[in-house]
N, C-alpha and C positions, 0 to 999 in steps of 0.2 A: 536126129542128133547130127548128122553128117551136114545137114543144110544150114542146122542153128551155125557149128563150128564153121564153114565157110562162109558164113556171115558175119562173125563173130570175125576171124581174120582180116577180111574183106577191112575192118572197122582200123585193123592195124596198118596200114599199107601208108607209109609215107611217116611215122610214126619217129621220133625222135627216141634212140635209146641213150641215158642215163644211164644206166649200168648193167653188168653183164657177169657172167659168173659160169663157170664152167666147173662142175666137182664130179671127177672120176669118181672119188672114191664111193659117192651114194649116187652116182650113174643121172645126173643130172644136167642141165643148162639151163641157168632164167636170166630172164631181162624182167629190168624196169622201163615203161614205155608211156611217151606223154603225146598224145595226139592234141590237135588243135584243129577246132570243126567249128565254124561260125563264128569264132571268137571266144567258143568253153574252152578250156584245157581239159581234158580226161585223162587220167593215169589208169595205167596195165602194169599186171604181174603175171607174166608167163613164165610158166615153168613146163618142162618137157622132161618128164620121168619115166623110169626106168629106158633109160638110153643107151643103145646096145651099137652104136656107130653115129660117130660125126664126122664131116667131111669139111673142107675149107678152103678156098682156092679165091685167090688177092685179086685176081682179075682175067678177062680170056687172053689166050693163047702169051705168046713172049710180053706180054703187059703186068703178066702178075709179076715179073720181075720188076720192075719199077717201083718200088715201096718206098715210102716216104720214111725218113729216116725223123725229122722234127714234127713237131704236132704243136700247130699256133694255141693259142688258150681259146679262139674263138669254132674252134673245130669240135666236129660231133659228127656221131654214125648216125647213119638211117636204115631205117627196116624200111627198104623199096619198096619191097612186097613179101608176100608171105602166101605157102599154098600146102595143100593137105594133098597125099595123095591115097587114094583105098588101097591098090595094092603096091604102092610103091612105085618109087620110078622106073626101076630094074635095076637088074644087079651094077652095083659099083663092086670094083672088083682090082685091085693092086698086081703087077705082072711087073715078072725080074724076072730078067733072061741067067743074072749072075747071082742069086740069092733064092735059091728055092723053095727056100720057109717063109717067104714074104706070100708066095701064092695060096697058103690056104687060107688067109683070110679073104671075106668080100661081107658084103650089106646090102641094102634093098632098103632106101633111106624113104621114107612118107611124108616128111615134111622138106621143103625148099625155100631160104630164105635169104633174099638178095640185101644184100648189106652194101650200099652205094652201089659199086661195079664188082662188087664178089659175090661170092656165092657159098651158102652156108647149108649143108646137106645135113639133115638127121633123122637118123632112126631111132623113135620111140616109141614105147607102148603107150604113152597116156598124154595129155597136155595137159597142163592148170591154167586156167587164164581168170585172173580177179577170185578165185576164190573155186572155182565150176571145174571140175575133171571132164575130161572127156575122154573114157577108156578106146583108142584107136588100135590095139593088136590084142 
């Protein structure tokens, strides 16, 4: 299962997303995803459920400050890459010197997904991709 799914990824890597959808309340995120290999188009439907932590960070270090404020009509995100991990990356973990209740949360994200020059971190128990589950926790 592990190999299929990193194959299976692997297929997504440079992948034009069309759309995106983020729903707390049924603990989700999917994209629609359209690759282009040889001159086919193929369409992806990933869905990553039961998600119990996502992370998101515009770009490294003083860069992610720089956010574009307009968006041309001819602009579109990409799924850079995409990667599975078994036990996670390690703990991501939020720390406030002045807000003490900020420390008990933390996550241990399995999946990593580079969207141009950001970074998209999630923790979930399951993927969907086209239709195929793959229970990961």
């Amino acid at each position: 299962m592990e190999e299929r799914l990193s194959d299976l990824l692997n297929e997504l890597w440079a992948a034009v997303i069309e759309r995106y959808e983020f729903d707390i309340l049924k603990n989700t995120i999917s994209f629609e995803l359209k690759t282009i290999d040889n001159g086919y188009e193929n369409k992806y439907k990933m869905v990553f459920e039961g998600v119990t932590a996502w992370y998101f960070v515009e770009n490294t270090g003083e860069e992610r400050l720089n956010t574009k404020a307009n968006v041309e009509e001819d602009d579109y995100l990409e799924l850079t890459s995409i990667d599975f991990y078994v036990g996670g990356i390690g703990q991501i973990k939020p720390s406030s010197i002045e807000e003490d209740w900020v420390n008990q949360y933390y996550s241990n994200a399995n999946f990593a997904l580079e969207i141009w020059n950001a970074l998209l971190l999630v923790e979930a128990k399951s993927i969907v991709i086209n239709g195929n589950k793959y229970t990961v926790s």
